[in-house]
C-alpha positions in Angstrom: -74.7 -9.9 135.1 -71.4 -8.4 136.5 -71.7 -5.0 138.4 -69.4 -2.2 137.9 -68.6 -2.4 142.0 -67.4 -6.3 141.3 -65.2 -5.2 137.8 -63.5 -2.6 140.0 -62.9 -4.9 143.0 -61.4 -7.5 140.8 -59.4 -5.0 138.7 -57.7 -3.4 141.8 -59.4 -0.2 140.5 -61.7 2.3 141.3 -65.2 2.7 139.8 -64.9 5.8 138.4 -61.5 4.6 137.0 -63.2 2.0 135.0 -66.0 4.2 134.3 -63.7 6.9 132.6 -61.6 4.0 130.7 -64.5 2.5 129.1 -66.4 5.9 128.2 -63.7 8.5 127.7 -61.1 7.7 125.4 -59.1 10.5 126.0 -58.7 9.0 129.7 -55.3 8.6 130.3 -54.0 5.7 132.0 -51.0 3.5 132.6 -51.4 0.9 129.7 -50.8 -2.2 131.9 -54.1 -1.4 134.3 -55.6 -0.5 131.2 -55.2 -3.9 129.5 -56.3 -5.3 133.3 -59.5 -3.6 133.7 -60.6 -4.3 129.9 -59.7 -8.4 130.6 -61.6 -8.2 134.1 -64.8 -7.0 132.2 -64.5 -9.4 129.4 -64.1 -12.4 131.7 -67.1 -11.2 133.9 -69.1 -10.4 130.7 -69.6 -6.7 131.9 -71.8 -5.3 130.0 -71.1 -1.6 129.7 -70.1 -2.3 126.2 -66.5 -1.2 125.6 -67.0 1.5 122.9 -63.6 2.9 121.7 -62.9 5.4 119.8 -62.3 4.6 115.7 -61.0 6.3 112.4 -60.9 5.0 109.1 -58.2 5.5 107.3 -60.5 6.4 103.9 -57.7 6.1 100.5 -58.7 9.0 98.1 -61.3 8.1 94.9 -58.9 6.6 92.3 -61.0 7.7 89.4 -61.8 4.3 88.5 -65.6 4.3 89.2 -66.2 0.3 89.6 -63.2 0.2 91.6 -64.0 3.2 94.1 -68.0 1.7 94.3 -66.0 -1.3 95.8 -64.3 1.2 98.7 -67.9 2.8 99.2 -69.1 -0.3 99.5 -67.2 -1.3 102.1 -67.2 1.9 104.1 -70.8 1.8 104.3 -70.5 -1.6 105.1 -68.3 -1.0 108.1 -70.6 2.1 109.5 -73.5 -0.5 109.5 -71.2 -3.0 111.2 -69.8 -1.0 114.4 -73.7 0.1 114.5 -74.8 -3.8 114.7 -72.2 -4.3 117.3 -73.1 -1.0 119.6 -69.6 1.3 118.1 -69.6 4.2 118.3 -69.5 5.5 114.4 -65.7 5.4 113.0 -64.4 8.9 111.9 -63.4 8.9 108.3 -60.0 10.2 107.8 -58.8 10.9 104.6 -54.4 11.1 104.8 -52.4 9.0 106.6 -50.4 12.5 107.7 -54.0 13.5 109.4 -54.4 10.3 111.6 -50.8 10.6 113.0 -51.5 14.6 113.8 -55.1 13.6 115.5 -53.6 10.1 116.9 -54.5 11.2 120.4 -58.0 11.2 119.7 -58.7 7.6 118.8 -57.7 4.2 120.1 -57.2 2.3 117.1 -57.8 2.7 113.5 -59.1 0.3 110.2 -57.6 1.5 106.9 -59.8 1.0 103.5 -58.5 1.4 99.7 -55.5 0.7 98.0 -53.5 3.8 98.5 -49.7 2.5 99.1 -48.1 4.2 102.3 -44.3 5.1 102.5 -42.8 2.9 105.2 -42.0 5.7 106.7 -45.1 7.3 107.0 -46.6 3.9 108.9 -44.4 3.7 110.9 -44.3 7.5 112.3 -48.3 6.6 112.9 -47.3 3.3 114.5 -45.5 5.0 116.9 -48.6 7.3 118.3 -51.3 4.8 117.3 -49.6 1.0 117.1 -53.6 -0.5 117.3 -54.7 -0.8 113.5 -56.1 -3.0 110.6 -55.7 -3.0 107.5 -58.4 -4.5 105.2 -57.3 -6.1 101.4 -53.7 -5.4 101.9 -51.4 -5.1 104.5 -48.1 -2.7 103.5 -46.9 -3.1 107.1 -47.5 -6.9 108.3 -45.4 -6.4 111.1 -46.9 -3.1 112.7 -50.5 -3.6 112.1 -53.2 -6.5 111.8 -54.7 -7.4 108.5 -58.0 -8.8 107.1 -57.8 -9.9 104.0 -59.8 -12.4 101.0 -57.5 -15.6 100.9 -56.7 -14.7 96.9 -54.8 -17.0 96.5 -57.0 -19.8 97.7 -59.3 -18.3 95.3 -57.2 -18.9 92.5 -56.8 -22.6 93.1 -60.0 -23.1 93.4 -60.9 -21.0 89.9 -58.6 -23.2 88.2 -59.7 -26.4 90.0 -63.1 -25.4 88.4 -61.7 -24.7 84.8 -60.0 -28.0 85.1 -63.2 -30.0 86.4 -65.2 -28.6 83.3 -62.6 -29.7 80.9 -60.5 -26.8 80.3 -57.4 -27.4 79.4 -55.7 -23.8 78.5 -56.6 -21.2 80.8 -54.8 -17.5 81.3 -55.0 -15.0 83.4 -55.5 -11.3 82.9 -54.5 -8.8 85.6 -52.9 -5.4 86.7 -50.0 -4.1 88.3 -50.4 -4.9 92.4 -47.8 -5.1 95.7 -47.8 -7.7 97.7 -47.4 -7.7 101.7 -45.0 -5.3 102.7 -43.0 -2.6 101.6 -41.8 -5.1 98.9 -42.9 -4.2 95.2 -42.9 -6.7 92.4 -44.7 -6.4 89.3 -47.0 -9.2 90.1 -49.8 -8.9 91.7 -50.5 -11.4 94.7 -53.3 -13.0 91.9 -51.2 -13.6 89.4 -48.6 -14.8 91.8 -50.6 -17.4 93.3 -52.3 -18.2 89.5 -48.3 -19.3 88.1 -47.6 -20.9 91.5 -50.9 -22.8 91.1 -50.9 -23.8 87.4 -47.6 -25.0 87.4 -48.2 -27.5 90.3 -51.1 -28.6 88.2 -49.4 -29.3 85.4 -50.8 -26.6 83.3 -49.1 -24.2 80.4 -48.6 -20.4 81.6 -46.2 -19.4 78.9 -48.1 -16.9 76.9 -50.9 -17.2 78.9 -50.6 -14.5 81.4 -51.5 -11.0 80.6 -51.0 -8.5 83.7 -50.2 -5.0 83.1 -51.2 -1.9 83.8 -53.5 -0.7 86.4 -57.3 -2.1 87.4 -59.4 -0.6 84.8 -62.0 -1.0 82.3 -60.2 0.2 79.5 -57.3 -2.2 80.6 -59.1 -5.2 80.7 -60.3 -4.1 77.1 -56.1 -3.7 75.8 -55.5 -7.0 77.7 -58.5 -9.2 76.1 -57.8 -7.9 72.8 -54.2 -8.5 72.7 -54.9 -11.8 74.1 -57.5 -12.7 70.9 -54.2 -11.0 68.8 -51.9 -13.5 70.0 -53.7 -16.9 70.1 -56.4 -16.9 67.3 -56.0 -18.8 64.8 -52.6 -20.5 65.5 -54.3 -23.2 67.4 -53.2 -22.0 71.1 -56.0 -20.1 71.7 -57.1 -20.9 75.2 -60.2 -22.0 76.9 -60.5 -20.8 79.9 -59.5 -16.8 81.2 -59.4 -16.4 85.4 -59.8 -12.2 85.7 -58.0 -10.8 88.7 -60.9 -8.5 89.2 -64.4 -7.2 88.0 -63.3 -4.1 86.8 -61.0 -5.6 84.1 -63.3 -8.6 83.4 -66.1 -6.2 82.1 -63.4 -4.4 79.4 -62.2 -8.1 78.6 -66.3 -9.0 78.1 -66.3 -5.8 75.8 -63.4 -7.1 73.7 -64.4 -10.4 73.6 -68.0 -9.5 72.3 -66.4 -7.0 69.8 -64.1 -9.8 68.2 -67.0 -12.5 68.3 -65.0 -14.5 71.0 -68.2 -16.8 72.2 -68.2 -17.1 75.9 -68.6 -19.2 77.6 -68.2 -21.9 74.9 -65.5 -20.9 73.2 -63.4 -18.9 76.0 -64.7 -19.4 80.1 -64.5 -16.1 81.9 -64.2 -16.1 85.8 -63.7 -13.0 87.9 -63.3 -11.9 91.3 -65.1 -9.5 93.5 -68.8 -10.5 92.6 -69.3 -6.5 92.0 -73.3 -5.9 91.3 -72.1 -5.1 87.4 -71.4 -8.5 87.4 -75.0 -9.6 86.7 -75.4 -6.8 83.8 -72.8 -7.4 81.7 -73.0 -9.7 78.5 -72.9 -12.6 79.5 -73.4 -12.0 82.8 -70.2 -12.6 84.5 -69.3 -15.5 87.1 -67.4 -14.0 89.7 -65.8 -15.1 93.0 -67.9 -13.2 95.7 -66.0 -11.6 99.0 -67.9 -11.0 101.9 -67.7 -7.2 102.8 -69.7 -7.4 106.0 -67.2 -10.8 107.1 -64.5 -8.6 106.2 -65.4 -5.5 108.4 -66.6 -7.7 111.6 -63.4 -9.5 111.6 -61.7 -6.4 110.9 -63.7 -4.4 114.6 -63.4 -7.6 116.3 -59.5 -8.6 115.6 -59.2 -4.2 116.7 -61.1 -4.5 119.9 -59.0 -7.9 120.7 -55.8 -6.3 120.4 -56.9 -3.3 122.1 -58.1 -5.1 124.9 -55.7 -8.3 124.8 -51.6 -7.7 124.9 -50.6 -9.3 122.2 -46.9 -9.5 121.0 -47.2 -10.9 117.1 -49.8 -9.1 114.1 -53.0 -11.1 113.1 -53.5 -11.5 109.5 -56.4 -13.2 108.7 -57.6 -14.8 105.3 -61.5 -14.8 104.5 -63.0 -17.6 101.9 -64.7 -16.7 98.9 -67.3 -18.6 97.0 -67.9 -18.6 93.8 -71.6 -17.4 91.8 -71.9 -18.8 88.7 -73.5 -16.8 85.9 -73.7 -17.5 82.1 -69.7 -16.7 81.5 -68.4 -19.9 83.4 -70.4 -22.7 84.2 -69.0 -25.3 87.1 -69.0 -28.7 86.3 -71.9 -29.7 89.6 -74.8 -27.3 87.6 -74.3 -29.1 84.1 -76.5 -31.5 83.0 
């Protein structure tokens, strides 16, 4: 294993220099030895572990409970990755306006929730803290790096299922969303992909596509039931329903049940998130599953990479989901 003596010697450095670098964040150094020293170690596999110092940009509760137990989810997921990979614990910060005051103290910084920051606000923190990833969304693609479920994939491949099981009429029920970037349209990057999709495959979407409002319960409720309103009975009811999220697919469960809508046979009901409520509800709900703990490793390791790698272009990476069925959608490989 590579010594501190040989790191220094082939950084052009002191000891103590690369000592203080990778122990004392508040170290200050020229950026261009700092960038040196931190390749030197990686390509020597020096092991006194580069431990930087990490906030957590934490969005504000949004008072929709299965929404925020997704964001605690994930926070607790990321304080049990940076311990896995010997981090020091991230400090949760709870403004954007507090991060750019308290930029000095950290070296890079992983934003969670779906708070929408003004462009001017990101980039003001850009400019005292340019290392930072954004996890789900990205509002600035070209200031930070991004981690993010490939959604869009994941609405291919929900309709590829529909479409394998015989389905031949199949909607989609979301909320109001933004897509990357400071651009705002009224769709969602779901439902976007889902008419993109569908219409390459040949399928209807006029009529089919209820997406309004925000990502709640008692939304998805509205949305099912003005769905049933529409279709029953005038012979274009569908038979198939993709849900942009857990949170709306249990209020469109509730409606459905309340208007005797029988799922799965008479109306298939996929989600996405894979939330644990997703195995209690009636009938339990199929859902795609995204992998928190892929989510927050990539998110550290694509950090620490640009922190220790000059890189001149944003990452933004896209993360698979899979698919567990339940009684609400079954796939065409576990039918008999």
């Amino acid at each position: 294993m590579a010594t501190l003596k040989e790191v220094a010697e082939r950084a052009g450095v002191s000891q103590s220099t690369v000592s203080r670098l990778l122990n004392d964040s508040s170290f200050s150094i020229k950026e261009e030895t700092r960038r040196r020293v931190l390749r030197v170690c990686e390509e020597l596999g020096y092991r006194n572990v580069f431990r930087p110092a990490i906030a957590v940009l934490d969005a504000p509760p949004s008072g929709e409970e299965l929404q925020d137990v997704y964001f605690a989810d994930l926070r607790k997921v990321l304080a049990e990755c940076a311990e896995s990979m010997e981090l020091d614990p991230p400090a949760s910060i709870r403004s954007i306006h507090e991060l750019t005051e308290r930029a000095s103290e950290f070296d890079g910084f992983i934003t969670v929730g779906a708070t929408v920051f003004p462009e001017a606000d990101l980039r003001a923190l850009h400019a005292v803290l340019p290392h930072g990833v954004c996890i789900d969304t990205n509002p600035a693609p070209h200031l930070f790096d991004s981690v993010r479920p490939d959604l869009s994939q994941t609405m291919l491949d929900a309709l590829d299922a529909m479409i394998a099981t015989g389905r031949k009429r199949v909607a989609f029920l979301g909320g109001v969303g933004s897509i990357m970037g400071t651009h705002d349209y009224p769709e969602d990057i779901r439902e976007l992909s889902f008419r993109q999709w569908a219409t390459h495959l040949r399928l209807e979407t006029d009529g089919l596509v209820y997406s309004s409002g925000t990502f709640t319960v008692e939304n998805g409720y509205r949305l099912a039931e003005q769905l049933v309103s529409d279709h029953r009975g005038t012979g274009t009811m569908p038979d198939g329903l993709i849900v942009a999220a857990d949170v709306l697919a249990v209020g469109a469960l509730q409606a459905l049940n309340a208007l005797r809508v029988a799922v799965p046979d008479e109306l298939a009901v996929v989600s996405v998130n894979n939330q644990s409520i997703a195995r209690y509800t009636s009938p339990s709900l199929s859902s795609y599953a995204i992998d928190q703990r892929e989510l927050a490793r990539m998110a550290f390791s694509t950090l620490i990479d640009g922190l220790k790698h000059e890189r001149r272009v944003r990452r933004h990476i896209l993360l698979t989901t899979e698919l567990v069925p339940r009684a609400s959608f079954v796939p065409s490989a576990m039918m008999n």
